[in-house]
GUBA-427768 format. One record per residue (C-alpha): x, y, z; residue in three letters. Coordinates in pm, 1 decimal. Layout:
N
@east: X, north: Y, up: Z, res: ALA
...
END
This chain:
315
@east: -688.6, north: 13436.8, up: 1032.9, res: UNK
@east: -944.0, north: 13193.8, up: 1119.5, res: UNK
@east: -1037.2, north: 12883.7, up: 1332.1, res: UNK
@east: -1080.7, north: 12689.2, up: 1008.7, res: UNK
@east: -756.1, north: 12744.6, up: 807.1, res: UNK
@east: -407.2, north: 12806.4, up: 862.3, res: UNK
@east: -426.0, north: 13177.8, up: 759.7, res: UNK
@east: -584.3, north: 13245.7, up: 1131.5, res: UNK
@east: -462.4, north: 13407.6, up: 1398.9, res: UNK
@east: -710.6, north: 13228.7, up: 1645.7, res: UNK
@east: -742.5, north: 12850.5, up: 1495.8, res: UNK
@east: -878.1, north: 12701.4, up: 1857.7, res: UNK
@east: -1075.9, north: 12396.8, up: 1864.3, res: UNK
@east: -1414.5, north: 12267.6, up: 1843.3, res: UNK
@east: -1604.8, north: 12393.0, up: 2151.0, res: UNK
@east: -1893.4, north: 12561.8, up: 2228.6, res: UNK
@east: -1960.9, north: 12838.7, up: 2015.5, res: UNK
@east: -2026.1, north: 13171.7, up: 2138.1, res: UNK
@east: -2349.1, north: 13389.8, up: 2130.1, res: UNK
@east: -2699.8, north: 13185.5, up: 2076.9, res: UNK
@east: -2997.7, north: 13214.9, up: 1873.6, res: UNK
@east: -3015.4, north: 13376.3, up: 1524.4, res: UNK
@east: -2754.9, north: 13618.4, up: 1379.5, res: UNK
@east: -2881.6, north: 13968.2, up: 1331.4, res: UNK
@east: -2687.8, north: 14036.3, up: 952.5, res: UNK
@east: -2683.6, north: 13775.0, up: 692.1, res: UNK
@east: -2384.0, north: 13557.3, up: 679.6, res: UNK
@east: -2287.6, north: 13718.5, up: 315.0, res: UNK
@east: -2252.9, north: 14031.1, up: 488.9, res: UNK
@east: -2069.3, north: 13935.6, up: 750.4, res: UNK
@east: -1841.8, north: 13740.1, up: 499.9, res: UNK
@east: -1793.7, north: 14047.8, up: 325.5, res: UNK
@east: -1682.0, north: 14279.0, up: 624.1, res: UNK
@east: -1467.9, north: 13974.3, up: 739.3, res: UNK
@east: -1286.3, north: 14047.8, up: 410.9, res: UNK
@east: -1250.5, north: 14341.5, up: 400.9, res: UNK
@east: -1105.0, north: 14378.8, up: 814.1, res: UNK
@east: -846.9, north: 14157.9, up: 737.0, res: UNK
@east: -724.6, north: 14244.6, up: 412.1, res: UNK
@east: -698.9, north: 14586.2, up: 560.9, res: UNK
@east: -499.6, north: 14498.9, up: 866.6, res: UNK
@east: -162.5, north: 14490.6, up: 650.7, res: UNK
@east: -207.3, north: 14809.8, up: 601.6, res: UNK
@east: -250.2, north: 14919.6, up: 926.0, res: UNK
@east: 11.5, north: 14745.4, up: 1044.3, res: UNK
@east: 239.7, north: 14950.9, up: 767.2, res: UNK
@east: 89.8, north: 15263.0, up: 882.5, res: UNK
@east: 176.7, north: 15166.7, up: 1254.5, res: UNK
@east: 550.4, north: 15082.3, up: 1157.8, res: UNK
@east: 544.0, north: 15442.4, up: 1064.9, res: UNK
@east: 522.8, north: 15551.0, up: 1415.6, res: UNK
@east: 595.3, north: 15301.9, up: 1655.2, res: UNK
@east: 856.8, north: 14991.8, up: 1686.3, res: UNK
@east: 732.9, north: 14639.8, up: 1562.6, res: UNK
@east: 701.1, north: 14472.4, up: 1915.0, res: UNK
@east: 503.8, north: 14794.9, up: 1986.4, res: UNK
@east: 283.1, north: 14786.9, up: 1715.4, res: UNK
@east: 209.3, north: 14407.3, up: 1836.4, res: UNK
@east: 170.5, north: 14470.5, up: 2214.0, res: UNK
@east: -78.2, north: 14722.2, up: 2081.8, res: UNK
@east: -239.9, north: 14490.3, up: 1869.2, res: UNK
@east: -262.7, north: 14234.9, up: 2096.7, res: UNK
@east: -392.2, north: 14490.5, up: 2423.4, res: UNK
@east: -704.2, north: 14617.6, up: 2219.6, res: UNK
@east: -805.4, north: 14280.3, up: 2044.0, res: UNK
@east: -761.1, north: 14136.2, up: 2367.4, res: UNK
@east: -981.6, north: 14431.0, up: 2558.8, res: UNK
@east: -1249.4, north: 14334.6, up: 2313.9, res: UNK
@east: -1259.0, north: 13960.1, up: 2358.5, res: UNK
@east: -1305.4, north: 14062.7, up: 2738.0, res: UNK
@east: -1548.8, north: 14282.5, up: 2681.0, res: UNK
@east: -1767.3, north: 13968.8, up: 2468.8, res: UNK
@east: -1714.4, north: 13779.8, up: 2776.1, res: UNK
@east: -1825.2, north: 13957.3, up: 3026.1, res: UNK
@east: -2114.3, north: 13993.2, up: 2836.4, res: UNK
@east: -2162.8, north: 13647.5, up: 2760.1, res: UNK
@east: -2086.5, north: 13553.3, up: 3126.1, res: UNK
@east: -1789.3, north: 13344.5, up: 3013.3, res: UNK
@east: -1509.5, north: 13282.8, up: 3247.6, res: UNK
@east: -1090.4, north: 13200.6, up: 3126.6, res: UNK
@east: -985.5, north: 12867.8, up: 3098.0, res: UNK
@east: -910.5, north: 12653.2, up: 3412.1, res: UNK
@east: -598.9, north: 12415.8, up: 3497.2, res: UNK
@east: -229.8, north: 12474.3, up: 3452.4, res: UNK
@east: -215.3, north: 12243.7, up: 3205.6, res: UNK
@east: -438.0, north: 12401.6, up: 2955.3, res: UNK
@east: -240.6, north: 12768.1, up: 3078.9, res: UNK
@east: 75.0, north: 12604.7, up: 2954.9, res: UNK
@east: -75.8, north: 12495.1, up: 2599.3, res: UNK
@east: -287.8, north: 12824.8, up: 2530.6, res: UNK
@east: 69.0, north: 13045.3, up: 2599.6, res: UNK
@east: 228.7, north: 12801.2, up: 2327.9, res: UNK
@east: -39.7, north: 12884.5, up: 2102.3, res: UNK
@east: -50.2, north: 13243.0, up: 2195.7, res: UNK
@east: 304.2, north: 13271.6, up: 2118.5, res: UNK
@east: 266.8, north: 13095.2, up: 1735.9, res: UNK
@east: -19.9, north: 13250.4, up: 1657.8, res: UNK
@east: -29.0, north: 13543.2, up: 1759.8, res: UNK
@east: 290.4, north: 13663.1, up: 1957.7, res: UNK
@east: 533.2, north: 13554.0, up: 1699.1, res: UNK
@east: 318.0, north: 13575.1, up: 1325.2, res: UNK
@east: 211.2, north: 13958.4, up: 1430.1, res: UNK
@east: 550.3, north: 14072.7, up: 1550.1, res: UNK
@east: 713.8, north: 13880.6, up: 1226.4, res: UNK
@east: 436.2, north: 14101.3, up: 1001.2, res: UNK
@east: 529.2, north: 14399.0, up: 1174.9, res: UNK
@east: 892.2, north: 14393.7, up: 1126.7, res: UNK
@east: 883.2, north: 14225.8, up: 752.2, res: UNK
@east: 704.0, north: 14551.5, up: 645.6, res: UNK
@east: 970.7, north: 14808.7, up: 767.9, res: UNK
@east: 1132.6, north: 14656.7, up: 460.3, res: UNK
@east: 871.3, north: 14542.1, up: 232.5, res: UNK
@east: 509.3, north: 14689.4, up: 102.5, res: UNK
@east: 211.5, north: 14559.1, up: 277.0, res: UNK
@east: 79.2, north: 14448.9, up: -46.3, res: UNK
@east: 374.2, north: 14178.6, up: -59.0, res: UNK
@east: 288.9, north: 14085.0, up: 366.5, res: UNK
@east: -47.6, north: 14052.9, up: 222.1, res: UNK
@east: 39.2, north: 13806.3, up: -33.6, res: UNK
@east: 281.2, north: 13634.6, up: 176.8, res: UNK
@east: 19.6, north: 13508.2, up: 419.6, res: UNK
@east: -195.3, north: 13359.1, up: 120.2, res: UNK
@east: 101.8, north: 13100.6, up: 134.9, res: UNK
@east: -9.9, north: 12939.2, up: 479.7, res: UNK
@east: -243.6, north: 12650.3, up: 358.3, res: UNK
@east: 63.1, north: 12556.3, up: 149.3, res: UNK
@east: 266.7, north: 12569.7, up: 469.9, res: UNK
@east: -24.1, north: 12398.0, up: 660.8, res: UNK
@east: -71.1, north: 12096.7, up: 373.0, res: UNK
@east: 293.5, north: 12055.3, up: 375.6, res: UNK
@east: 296.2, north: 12007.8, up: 753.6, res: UNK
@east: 7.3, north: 11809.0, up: 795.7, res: UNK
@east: 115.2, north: 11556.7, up: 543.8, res: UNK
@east: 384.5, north: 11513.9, up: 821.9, res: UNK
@east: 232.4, north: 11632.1, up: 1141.5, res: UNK
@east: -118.7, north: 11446.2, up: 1113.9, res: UNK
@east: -169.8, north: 11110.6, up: 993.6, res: UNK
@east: -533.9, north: 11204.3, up: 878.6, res: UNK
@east: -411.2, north: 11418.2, up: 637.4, res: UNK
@east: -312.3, north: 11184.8, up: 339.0, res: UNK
@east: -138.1, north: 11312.2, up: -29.7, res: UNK
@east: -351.1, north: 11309.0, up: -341.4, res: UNK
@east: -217.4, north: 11421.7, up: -629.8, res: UNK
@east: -467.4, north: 11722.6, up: -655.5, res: UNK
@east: -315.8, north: 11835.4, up: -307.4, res: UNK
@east: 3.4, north: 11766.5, up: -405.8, res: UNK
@east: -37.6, north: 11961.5, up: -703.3, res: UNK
@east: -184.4, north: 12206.4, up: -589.3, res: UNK
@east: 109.6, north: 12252.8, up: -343.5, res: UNK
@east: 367.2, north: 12261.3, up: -589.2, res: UNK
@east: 154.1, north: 12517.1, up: -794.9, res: UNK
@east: 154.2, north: 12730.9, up: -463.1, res: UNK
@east: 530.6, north: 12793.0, up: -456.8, res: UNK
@east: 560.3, north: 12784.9, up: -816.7, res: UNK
@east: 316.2, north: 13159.7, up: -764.3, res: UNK
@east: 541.6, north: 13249.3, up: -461.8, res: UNK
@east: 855.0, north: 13238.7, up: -706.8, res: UNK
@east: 646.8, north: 13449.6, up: -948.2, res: UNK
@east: 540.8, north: 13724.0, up: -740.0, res: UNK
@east: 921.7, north: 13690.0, up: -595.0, res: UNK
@east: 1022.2, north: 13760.8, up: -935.0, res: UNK
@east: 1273.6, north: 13433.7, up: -923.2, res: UNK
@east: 1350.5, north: 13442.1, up: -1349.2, res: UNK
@east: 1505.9, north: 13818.4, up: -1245.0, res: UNK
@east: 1744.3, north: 13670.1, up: -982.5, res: UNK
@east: 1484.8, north: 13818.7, up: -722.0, res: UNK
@east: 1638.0, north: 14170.9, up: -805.8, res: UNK
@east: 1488.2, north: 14504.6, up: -576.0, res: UNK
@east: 1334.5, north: 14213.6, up: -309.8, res: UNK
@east: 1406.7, north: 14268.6, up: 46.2, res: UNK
@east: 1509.3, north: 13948.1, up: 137.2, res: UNK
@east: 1450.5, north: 14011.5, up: 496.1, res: UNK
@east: 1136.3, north: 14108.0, up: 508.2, res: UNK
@east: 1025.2, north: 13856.9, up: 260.8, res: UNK
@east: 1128.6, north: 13593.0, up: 470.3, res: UNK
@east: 1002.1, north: 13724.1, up: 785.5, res: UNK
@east: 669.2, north: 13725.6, up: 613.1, res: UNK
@east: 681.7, north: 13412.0, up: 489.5, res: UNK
@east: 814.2, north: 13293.6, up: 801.6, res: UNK
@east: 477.2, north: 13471.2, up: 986.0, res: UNK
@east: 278.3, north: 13268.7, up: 744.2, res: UNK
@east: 435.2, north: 12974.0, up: 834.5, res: UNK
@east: 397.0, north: 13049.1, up: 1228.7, res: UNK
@east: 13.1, north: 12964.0, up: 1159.0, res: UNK
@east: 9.8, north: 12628.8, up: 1065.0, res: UNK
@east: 263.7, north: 12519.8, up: 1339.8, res: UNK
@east: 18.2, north: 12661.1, up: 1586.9, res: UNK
@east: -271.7, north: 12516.7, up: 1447.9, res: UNK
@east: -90.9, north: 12181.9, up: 1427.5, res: UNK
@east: -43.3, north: 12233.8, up: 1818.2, res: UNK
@east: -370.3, north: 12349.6, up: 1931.8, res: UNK
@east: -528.9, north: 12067.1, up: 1705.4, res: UNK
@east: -311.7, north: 11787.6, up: 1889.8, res: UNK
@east: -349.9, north: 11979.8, up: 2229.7, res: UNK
@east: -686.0, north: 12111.2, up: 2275.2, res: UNK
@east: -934.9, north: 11964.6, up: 2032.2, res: UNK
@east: -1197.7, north: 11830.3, up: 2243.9, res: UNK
@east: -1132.7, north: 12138.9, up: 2554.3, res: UNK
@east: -1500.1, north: 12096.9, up: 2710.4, res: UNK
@east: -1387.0, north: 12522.6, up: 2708.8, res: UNK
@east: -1559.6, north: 12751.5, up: 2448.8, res: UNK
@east: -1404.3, north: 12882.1, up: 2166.8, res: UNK
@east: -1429.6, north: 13241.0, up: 2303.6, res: UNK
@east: -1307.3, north: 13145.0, up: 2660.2, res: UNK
@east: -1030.1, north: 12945.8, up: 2506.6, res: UNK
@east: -917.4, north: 13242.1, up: 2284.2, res: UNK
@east: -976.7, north: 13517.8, up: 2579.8, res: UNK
@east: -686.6, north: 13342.8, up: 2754.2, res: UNK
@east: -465.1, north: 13324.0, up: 2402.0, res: UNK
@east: -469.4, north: 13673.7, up: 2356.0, res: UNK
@east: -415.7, north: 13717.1, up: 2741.3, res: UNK
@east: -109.1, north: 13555.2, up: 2720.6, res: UNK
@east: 17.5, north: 13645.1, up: 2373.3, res: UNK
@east: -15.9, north: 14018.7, up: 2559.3, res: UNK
@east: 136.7, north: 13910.0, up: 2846.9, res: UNK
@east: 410.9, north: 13782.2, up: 2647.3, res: UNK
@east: 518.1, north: 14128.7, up: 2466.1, res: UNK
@east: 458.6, north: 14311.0, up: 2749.4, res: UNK
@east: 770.8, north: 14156.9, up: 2876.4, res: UNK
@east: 907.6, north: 14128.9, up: 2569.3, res: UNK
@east: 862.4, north: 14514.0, up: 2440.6, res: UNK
@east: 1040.1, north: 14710.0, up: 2694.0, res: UNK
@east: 1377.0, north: 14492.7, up: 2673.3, res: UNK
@east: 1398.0, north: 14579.1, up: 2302.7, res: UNK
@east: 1219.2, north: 14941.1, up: 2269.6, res: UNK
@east: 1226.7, north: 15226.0, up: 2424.7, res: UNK
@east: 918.1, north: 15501.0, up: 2569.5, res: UNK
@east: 824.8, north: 15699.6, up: 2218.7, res: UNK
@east: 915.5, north: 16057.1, up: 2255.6, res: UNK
@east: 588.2, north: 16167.9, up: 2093.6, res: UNK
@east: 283.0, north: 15984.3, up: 2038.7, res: UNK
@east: 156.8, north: 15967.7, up: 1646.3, res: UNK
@east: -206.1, north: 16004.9, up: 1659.4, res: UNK
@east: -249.1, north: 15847.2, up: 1292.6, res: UNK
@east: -56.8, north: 15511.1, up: 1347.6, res: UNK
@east: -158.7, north: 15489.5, up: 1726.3, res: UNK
@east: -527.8, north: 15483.1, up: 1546.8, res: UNK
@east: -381.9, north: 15219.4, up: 1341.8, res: UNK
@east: -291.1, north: 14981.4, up: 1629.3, res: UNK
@east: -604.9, north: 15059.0, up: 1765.3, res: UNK
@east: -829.2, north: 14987.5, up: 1457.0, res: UNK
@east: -632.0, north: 14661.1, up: 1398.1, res: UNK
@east: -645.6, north: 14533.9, up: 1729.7, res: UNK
@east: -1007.5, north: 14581.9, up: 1811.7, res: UNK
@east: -1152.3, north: 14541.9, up: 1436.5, res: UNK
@east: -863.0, north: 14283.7, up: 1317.0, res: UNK
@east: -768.8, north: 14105.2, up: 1598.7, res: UNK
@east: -1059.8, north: 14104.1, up: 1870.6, res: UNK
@east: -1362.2, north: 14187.3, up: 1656.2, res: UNK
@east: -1277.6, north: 13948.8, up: 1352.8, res: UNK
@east: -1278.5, north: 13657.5, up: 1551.6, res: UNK
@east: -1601.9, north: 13696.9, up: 1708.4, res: UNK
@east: -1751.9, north: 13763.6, up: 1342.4, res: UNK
@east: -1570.1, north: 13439.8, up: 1212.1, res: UNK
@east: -1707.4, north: 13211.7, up: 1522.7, res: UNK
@east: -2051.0, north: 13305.7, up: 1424.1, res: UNK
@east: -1976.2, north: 13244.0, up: 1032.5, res: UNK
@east: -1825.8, north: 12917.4, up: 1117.1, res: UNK
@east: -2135.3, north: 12767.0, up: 1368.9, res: UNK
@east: -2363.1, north: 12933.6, up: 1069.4, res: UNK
@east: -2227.1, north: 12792.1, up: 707.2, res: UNK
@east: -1939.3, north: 12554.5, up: 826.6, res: UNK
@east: -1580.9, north: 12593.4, up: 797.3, res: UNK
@east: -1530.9, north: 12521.6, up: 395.6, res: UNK
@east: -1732.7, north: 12867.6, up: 355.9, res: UNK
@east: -1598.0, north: 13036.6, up: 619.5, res: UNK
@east: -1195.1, north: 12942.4, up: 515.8, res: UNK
@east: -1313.6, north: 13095.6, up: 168.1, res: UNK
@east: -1203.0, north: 13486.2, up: 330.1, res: UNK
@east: -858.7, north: 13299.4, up: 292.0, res: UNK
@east: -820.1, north: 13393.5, up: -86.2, res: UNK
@east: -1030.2, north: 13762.2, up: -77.6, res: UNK
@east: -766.0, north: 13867.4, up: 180.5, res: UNK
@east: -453.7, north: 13956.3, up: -26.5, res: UNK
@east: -682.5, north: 14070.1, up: -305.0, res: UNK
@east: -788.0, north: 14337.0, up: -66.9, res: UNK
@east: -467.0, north: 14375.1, up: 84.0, res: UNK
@east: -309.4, north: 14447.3, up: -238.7, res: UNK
@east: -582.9, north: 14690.1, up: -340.5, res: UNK
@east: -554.4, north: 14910.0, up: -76.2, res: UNK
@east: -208.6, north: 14944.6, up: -66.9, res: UNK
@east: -199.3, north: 15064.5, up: -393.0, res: UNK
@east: -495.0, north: 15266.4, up: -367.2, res: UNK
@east: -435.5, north: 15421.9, up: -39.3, res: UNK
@east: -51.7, north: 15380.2, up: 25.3, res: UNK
@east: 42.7, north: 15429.5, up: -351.7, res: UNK
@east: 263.8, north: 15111.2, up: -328.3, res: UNK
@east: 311.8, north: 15000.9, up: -700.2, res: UNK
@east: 204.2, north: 14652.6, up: -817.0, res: UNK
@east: 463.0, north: 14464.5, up: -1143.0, res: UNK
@east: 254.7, north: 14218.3, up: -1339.1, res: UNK
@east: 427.5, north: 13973.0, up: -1155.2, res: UNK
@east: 276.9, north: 14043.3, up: -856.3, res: UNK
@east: -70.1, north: 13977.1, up: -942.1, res: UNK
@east: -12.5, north: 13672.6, up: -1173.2, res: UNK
@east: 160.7, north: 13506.0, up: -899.5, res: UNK
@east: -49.3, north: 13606.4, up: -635.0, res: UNK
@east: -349.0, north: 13408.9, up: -882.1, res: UNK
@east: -132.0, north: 13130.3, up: -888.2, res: UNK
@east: -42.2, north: 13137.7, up: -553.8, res: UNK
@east: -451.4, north: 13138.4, up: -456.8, res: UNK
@east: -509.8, north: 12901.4, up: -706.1, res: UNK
@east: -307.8, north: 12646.6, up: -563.4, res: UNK
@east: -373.8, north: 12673.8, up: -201.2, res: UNK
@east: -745.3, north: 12618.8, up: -315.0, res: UNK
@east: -634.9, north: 12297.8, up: -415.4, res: UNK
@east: -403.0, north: 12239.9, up: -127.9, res: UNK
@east: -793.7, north: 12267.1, up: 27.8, res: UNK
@east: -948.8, north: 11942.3, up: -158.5, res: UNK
@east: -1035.8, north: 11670.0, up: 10.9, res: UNK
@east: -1068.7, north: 11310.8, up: -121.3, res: UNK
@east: -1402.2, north: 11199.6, up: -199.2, res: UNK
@east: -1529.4, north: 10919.7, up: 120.0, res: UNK
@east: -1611.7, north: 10619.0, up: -55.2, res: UNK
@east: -2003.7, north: 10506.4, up: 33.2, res: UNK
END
């Protein structure tokens, strides 16, 4: 969930980074509290599935992070993209990263605990590494990549519990997961062959992603849901929390990280994420945890770190 690793929701290009002069909070602190925001939206989004369909969970998600990018705008005096053409390529990335991934999450963990979404989304640098190999011919093999790719999905099949025949897994909500996690890289792939180089700001850029990914269950929602007869306070504060702290708030605390210590430090809330995740859905959701779980979820980070090395530039 980040403009520096395939884990993002918002991975937009180079621009010009929002909000001048010197941050108020050290960047530790604001490291931390990035952390901690997103390894908490997975549950949120399981306490929101308690109340409200998946595509409204989303819409929700997407109306209140949205609502806050707006609000950083108009304070910053930034205006939405121009030109159809960028339009057309910001609503292809609002649909992979944030349409498709959140709606994905939301229905995967009907079915599965949000300690397992959690983990499944520490599997999108693999995804990403894998693709890029392909998509982008900067992105060469070394064996430590390539190693640490194949130790990556060895972790998936050990918190999938693969030796047992994958018995008391939901499938389907595994898959949609994994699929989310997958969703990331694809978009980041696009916006990185698209938009790298927008003379746009990162923050005007993303304004308009949201705006469409919104736009996009708006229409989508009503065709598929219907009016809740009752509003749940609880998960309605869920949406709420995870749109404007995990979706609109997160990415105006990573920007600043980013500009501040550079993207290898600021991808590094990639592998604290599902440790949180996985911590508070035991702790606060009483979802259980098998040994297997946290082995392969080691293994998992372990080898997207890896996935992460870059070759050494010869002088």
């Amino acid at each position: 969930m980040s403009s520096v690793t395939a884990t993002t929701t918002t991975p937009v290009p180079s621009g010009t980074t929002p909000g001048a002069g010197r941050p108020r909070l050290d960047w530790r602190l604001r490291f931390g509290a990035l952390s901690l925001i997103w390894g908490f939206s997975f549950l949120l989004i399981k306490v929101g599935t308690q109340g409200y369909a998946p595509f409204q969970v989303t819409l929700g998600r997407l109306a209140f992070g949205t609502a806050v990018l707006a609000v950083a705008m108009a304070v910053r005096r930034e205006r939405l993209p121009r030109g159809a053409r960028t339009w057309g390529h910001l609503a292809v990335a609002g649909f992979l990263l944030n349409a498709l991934p959140f709606s994905l999450f939301a229905f995967a963990e009907l079915t599965i605990p949000s300690t397992l979404a959690g983990i499944c989304n520490a599997t999108s640098p693999l995804w990403g590494m894998a693709l890029s190999l392909v998509a982008l011919s900067e992105d060469r093999p070394t064996r430590v990549r390539v190693a640490g790719l194949g130790l990556g999905f060895l972790g998936v099949l050990t918190v999938l519990g693969a030796w047992q025949g994958f018995q008391g897994l939901d499938a389907r909500g595994t898959v949609l997961a994994l699929l989310a996690s997958l969703s990331y890289p694809v978009g980041w792939i696009y916006v990185r062959r698209t938009l790298a180089g927008s003379s746009h700001s990162n923050l005007s850029l993303t304004g308009g992603q949201l705006l469409l990914a919104t736009a996009q269950l708006a229409v989508v929602t009503p065709l598929f849901t219907s009016v809740p007869s009752s509003f749940a306070v609880g998960p309605l504060l869920a949406i709420a929390a995870l749109g404007t702290l995990g979706t609109g708030l997160a990415v105006l605390i990573q920007y600043g990280l980013v500009a501040e210590v550079g993207p290898t430090t600021g991808q590094m809330v990639t592998y604290f994420v599902p440790v949180i995740a996985a911590a508070a859905g035991v702790v606060l959701l009483g979802e259980t945890l098998t040994w297997s779980t946290p082995v392969g979820a080691a293994i998992v980070l372990a080898g997207a770190a890896l996935t992460q090395v870059r070759p050494k530039r010869r002088a």
